[in-house]
C-alpha positions in Angstrom: 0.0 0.0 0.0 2.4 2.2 1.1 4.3 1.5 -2.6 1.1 2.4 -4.6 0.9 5.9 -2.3 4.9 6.5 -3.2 4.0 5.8 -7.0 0.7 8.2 -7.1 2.7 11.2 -5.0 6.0 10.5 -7.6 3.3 10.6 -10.5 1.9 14.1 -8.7 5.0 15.1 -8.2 6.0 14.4 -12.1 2.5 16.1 -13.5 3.6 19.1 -11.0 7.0 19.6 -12.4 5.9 18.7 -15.7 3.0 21.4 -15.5 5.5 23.9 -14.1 8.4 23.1 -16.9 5.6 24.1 -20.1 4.6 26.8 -18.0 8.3 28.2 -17.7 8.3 27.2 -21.1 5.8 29.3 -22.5 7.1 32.5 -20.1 10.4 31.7 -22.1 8.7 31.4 -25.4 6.7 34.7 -24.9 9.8 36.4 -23.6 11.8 35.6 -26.8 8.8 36.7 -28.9 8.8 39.9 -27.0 12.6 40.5 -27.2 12.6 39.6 -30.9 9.4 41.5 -31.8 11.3 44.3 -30.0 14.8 43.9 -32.3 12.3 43.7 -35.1 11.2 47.2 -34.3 14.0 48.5 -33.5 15.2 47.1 -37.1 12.9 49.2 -38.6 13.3 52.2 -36.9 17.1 52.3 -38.3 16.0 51.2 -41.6 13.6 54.0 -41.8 16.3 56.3 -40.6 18.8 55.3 -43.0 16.7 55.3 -45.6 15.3 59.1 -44.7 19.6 59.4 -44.6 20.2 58.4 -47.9 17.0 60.7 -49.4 18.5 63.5 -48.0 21.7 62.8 -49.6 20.2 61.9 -52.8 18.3 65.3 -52.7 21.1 67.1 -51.3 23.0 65.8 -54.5 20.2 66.3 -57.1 19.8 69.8 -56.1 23.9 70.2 -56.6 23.6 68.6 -60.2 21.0 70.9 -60.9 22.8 73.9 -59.7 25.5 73.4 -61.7 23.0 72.6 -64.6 21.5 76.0 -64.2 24.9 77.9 -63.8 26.0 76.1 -67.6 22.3 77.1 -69.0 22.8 80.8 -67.8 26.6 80.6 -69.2 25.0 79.4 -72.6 22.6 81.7 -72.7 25.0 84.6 -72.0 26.9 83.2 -74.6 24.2 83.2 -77.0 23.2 86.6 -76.0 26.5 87.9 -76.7 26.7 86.4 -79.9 23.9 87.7 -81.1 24.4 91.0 -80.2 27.9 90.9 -81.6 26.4 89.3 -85.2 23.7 92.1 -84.8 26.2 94.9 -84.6 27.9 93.4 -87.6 25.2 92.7 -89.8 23.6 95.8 -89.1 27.4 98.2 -90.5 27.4 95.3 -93.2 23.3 96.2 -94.4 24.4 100.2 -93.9 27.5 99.9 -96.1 26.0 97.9 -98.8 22.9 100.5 -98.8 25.7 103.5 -99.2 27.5 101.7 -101.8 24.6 101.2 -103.4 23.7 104.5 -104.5 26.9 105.4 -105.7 26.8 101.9 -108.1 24.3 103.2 -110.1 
């Protein structure tokens, strides 16, 4: 009798431990899903904030580039202008000496 008592309390004492190991389980398993769900966020948070980063810089850049596009447009077109005021000046004396020569051909 007092063999079947020791068997039933070890079989207690085994459904105890074994209730108290998945429950330490499950507090470890919810504590990792926590902790990771955490490094997961905090993952994000710096790929956000490298990624904001690397905007900036690619703005930072593209407004540079077109800067120095603008600053070669406005050298062209004060080029241009130039030009054509010089070819003006010239084609206007060339127009007014043929028109005196012309008078004088006749």
């Amino acid at each position: 009798m007092k063999l079947i008592e020791d068997i039933k309390k070890a079989e207690e004492k085994a459904e105890n431990v074994k209730k108290e190991a998945q429950h330490k389980g499950e507090e470890l398993l919810e504590k990792a899903r926590k902790t990771s769900d955490e490094a997961l966020a905090a993952l994000a948070e710096t790929r956000e904030k490298l990624l904001n980063d690397k905007l900036a810089e690619a703005r930072t850049m593209a407004d540079k580039e077109i800067k120095k596009a603008q600053r070669a447009h406005e050298a062209e077109l004060k080029k241009i202008r130039d030009s054509f005021t010089s070819k003006k000046d010239q084609a206007v004396k060339k127009v007014q000496e043929i028109l005196l020569a012309w008078p004088s051909s006749q």
